[in-house]
N, C-alpha and C positions, 0 to 999 in steps of 0.2 A: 504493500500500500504506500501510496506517496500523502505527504504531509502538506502537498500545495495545494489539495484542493479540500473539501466539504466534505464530509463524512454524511450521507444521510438521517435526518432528526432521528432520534428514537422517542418513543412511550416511555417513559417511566413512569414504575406505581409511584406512590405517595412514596414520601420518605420513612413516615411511622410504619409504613406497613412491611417496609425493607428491614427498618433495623430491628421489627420484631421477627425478621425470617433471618436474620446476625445472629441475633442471638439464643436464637434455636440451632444453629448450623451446631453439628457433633462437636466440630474441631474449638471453638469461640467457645461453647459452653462448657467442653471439659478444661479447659484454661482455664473461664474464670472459677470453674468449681476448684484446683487444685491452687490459685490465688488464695481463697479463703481458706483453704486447708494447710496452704503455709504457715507456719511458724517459729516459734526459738530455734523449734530441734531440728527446722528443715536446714538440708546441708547441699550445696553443691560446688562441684570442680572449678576447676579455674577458666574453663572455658563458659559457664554460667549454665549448664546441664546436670541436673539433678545425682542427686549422687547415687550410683548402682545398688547399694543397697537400700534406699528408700524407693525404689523404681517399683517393689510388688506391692507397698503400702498404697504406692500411686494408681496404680493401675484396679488393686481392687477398690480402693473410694469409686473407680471412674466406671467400675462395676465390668473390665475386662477382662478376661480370659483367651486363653491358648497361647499358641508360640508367638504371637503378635502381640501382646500384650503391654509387653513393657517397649516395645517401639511405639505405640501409640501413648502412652503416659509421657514418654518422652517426646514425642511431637508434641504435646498438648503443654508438656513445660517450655520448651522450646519457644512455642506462640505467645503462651503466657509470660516470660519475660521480654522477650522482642516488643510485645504492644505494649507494654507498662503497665500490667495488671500485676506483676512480680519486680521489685527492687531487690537488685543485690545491696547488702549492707556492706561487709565486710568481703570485699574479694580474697583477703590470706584466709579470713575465718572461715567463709565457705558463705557466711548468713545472709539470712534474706527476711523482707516483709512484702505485706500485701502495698502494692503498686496506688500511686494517683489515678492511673486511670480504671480500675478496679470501679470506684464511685461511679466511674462515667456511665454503665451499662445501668443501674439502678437509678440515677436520676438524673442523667446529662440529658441532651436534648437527643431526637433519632440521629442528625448530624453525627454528633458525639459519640455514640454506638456506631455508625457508618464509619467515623475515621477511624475508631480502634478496629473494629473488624478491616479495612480497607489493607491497614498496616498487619495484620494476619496473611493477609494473599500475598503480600509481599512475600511474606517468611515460605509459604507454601511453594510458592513459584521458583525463588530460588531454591529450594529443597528438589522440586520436581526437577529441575533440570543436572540436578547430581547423578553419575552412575550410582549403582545397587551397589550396597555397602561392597557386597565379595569382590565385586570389579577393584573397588578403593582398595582394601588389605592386599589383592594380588599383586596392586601395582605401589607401591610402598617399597621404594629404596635404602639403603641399607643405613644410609642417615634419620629415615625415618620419615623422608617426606615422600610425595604421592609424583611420581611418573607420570605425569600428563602423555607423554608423547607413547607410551606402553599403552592406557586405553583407547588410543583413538577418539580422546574426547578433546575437544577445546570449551572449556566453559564459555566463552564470551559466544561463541557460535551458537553452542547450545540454547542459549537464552536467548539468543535473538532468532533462532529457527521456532522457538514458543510462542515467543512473542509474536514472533506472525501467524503463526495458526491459529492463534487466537483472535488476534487481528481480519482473519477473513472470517474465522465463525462469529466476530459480533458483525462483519458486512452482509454476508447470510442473513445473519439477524436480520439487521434493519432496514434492507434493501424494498424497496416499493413490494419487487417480486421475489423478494427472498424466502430465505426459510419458516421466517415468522419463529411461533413455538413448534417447528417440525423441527425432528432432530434430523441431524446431518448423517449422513453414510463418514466412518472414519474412512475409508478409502478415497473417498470424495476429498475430502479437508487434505489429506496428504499430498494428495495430485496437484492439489492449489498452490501447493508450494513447488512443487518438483518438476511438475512437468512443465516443459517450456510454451508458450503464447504461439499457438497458430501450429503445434506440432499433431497430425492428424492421429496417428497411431503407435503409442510409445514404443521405444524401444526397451528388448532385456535388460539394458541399465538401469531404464528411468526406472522400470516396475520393480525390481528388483530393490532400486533406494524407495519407492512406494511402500516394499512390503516393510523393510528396514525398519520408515519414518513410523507405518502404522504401530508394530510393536513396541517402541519409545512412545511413541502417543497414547497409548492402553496403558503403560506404567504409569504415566505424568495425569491422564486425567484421571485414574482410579483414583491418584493422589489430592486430585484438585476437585473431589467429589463434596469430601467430607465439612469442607471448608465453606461449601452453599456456591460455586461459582459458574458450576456444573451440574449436568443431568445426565450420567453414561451408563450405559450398556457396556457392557466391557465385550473383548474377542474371545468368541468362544472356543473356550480350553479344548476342543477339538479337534481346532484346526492347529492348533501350534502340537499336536502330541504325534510320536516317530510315524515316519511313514507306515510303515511294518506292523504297528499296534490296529488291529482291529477296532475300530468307533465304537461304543456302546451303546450305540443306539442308529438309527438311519440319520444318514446324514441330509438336508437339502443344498444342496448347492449353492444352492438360486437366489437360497434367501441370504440380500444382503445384512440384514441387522445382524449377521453372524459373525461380521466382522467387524464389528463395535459399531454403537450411535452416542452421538453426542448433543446436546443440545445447552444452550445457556440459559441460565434462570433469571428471571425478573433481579435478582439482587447480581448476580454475573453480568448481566448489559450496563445493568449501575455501577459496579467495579469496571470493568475492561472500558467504558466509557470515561473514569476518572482516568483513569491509565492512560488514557491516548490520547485526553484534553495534556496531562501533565508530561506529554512525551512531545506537544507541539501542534497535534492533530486536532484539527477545527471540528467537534464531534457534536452539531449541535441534539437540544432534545424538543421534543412538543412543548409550547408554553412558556419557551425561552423568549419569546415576541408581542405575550401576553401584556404588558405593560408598556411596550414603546409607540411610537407613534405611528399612525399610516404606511408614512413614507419606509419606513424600516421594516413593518409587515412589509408590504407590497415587494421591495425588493428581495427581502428574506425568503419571502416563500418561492419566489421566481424560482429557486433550484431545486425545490420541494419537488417530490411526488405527488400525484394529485390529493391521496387521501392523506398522506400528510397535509400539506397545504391547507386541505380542509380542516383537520383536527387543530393546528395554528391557529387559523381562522375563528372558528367555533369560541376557543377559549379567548382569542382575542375580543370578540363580541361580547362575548358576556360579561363584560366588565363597562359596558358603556351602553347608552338610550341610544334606540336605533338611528333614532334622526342625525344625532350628532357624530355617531360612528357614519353616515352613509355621507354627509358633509366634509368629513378627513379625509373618508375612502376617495371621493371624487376629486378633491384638491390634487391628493398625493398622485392621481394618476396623470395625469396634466403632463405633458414634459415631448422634447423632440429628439431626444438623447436616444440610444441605440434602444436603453432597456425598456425606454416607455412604453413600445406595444405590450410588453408581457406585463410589464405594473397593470396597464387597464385590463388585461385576459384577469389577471388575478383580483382587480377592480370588482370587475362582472362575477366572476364567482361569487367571489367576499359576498356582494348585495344578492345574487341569489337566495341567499340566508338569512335574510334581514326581511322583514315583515312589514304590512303597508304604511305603518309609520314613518317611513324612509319616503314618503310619496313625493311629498313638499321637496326635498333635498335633489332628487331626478327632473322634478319639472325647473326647480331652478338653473337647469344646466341644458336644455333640451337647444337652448341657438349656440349652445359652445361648439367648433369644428372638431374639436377631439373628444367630448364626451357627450353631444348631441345622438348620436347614432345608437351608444349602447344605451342612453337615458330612454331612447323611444323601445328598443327593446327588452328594457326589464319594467316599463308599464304595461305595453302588450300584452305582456306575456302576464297580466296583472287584471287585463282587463280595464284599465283606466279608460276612460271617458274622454274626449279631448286631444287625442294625443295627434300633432298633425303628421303628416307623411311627409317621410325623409326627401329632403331633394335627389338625381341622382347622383351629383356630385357626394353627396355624403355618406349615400350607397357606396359607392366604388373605395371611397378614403377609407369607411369602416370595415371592408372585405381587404382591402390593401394590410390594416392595421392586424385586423385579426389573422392573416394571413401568417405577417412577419412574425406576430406573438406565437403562433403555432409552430414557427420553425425555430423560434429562438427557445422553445420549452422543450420539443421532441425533436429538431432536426429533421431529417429525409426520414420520417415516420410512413409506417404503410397507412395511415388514418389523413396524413397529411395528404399524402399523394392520392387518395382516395377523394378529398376535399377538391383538388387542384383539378381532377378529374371531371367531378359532377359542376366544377366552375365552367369551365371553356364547351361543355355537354350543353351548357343551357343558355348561355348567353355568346352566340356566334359571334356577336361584335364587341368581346369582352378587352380582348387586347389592344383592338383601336381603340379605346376608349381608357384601358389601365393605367397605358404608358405617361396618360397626362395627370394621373391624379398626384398631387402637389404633398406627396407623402414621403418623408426621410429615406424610407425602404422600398420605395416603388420598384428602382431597379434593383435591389435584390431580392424581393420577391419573384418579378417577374423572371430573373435568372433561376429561381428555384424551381418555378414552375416548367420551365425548358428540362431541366434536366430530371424531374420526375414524371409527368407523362409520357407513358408509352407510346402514342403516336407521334411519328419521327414530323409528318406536317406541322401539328399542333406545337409540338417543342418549339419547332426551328420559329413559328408565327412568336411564341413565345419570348426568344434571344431574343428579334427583331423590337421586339415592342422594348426591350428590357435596356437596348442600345439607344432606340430614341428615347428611354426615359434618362438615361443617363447622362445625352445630351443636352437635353433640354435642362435637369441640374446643373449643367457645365464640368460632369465630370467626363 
């Protein structure tokens, strides 16, 4: 992902309803339960990890058992003094007390629970992208430190091949036509990374680092489960067992959830989205536009999805009397600047919304040349009484305007070039008559239209019109 441009809005729930889904996550809650259960007699090493022999006191408070147990007591100390729920007192001593931010989960604000939990993923993330302890002890040099260049691991790499997969599954997320809350195929997410742009059928390599990247991705999100950031399927212990062992049971092929799903949670689009405002990445959310003015809707939503745009919209309304919301709206669209056809496309929306109270505010603008055209058709379309008919000059300007806004939203859209189609269908003398409407975008509209309809006459009638409009600009 590149950092120049917009991340599309996301949904966030409320914040209370996040930081109560914090501090239910396994990982948050057994921190701060082993916080409170700290005391005089708790002891730990010098690297600030519990001391081995209180590891089975920890683990049964936290009500664990089996071979996993005390790595889980120790991940959960581990968190718990990374966020500040645990203070070391005495580093020679070993002591500790219960942490400042301990208070934060009982009576800070959701915020407050959000930032200690956020500083939790930190700890997990960098955990996640560790080899499995055995890898470490095998590659331990005779001084005692760890062999980087023996596993084949480069941490700096490591973390930043996470970070991007993370990175495309909150894109997934939030994409107009994304995943939504479907979960993703891990094979999918993998390929996102690996496989190169425009490569039609990988090669034994790429699949081969595909199947690699998927089994480090099953370790790291089993990891990054417990913590709320995730929703995984892990890969079915099946598929990873000797060729030679007989399956116990039929296998399906076909089905991919066999090879892990993954999906983000409502409080994981809130984390991975602080992460990526705080890494540089413009990640906006719904409701971020709620409070500003017209002109900063209007351009804001311009790179929106529709239904985003509309949910911006929505919350932006509700905070204002229609009339005087449809009086901004009309102002802010005003303009001859490249972006002004799409402010007024998003104009006309916005008051799509807006209820007959807005009536007064459209008839005041019905002889303006730039919002005359849409004023008469969101009465119309209302039924108003009065309303007089457009000239054709205003006809043509507002088919020009709305024209240029549909390419500057969608581009060479197949909806576009659908429009472009049933234009030159119905009005034979559309283009002698286009090239003169005295609109910013005239010629490049009309170039647009050359080069999306399919009739090679109608195009070329199109360029021609798109050259005398250009002329007559003096470009």
């Amino acid at each position: 992902m590149s950092d120049s441009s917009p991340l599309p809005p996301v949904r966030l729930h409320p914040e209370a309803e996040l930081a109560r889904a914090a501090l239910s996550t396994p990982l948050l809650s057994r921190a701060a339960r082993l916080a409170r259960w700290a005391g005089p007699d708790t002891r730990v090493d010098a690297g600030g990890e519990l001391a081995e022999e209180q590891l089975p006191a920890a683990a049964e408070l936290l009500g664990l058992a089996g071979d996993d147990a005390a790595a889980y007591a120790s991940e959960a100390w581990r968190v718990a003094v990374d966020t500040g729920l645990v203070e070391i007192v005495d580093e020679e001593a070993g002591t500790v007390r219960a942490g400042e931010e301990l208070k934060l989960l009982t009576g800070g604000s959701p915020r407050d629970v959000l930032t200690v939990w956020l500083t939790a993923v930190e700890t997990v993330l960098a955990d996640a992208a560790v080899p499995d302890l055995d890898d470490l002890v095998d590659a331990l040099d005779e001084g005692g430190e760890v062999d980087f260049s023996s596993l084949d691991w480069d941490p700096g790499a490591e973390a930043a091949f996470l970070d991007g997969v993370l990175g495309n599954l909150y894109l997934l997320t939030v994409s107009e036509d994304g995943a939504g809350d479907s979960p993703v195929p891990l094979p999918a997410l993998a390929a996102s990374m690996l496989v190169p742009d425009g490569m039609g059928e990988p090669t034994n390599d790429v699949l081969e680092q595909v199947s690699d990247a998927m089994m480090r991705l099953d370790d790291q999100f089993r990891a990054l489960e417990p913590v709320g950031l995730v929703a995984y399927q892990p890969v079915d212990e099946a598929l990873m067992a000797d060729a030679d062992e007989e399956p116990a049971a039929p296998v399906d092929d076909t089905d991919v959830s066999r090879y892990g799903m993954v999906r983000l949670t409502p409080l994981g689009v809130y984390g991975l989205r602080a992460r990526l405002m705080e890494a540089g990445f413009e990640a906006p959310a719904v409701g971020d536009l709620a409070d500003k003015g017209a002109d900063v809707l209007l351009d804001g939503t311009a790179r929106f999805g529709r239904s985003a745009a509309r949910a911006e919209t929505e919350q932006w309304l509700a905070r204002r009397e229609p009339l005087a919301a449809a009086r901004e709206l009309l102002a802010a669209a005003r303009g001859a600047d490249a972006g002004a056809p799409l402010r007024r496309l998003r104009c006309q929306q916005a008051l799509s919304l807006v209820g007959a109270e807005a009536e007064p505010a459209l008839r005041e603008v019905l002889d303006d040349p730039e919002l005359g055209g849409l004023a008469r058709v969101w009465l119309s379309e209302r039924g108003a009484a009065g309303v007089p008919a457009p000239s054709q000059e205003m006809v043509f300007w507002l088919t020009v305007d709305t024209l240029a806004a549909q390419l500057a939203a969608e581009g060479n859209s197949e909806e576009l070039q659908a429009l472009v189609e049933g234009l030159a269908a119905q009005h034979s003398g559309f283009f002698a008559a286009a090239w003169r409407v005295e609109h910013p975008a005239t010629a490049e509209v009309l170039d647009a239209m050359g080069r999306l309809h399919p009739d090679k006459k109608v195009a070329k009638e199109a360029r021609k019109a798109a050259f005398k409009a250009r002329s007559q600009q003096g470009g």
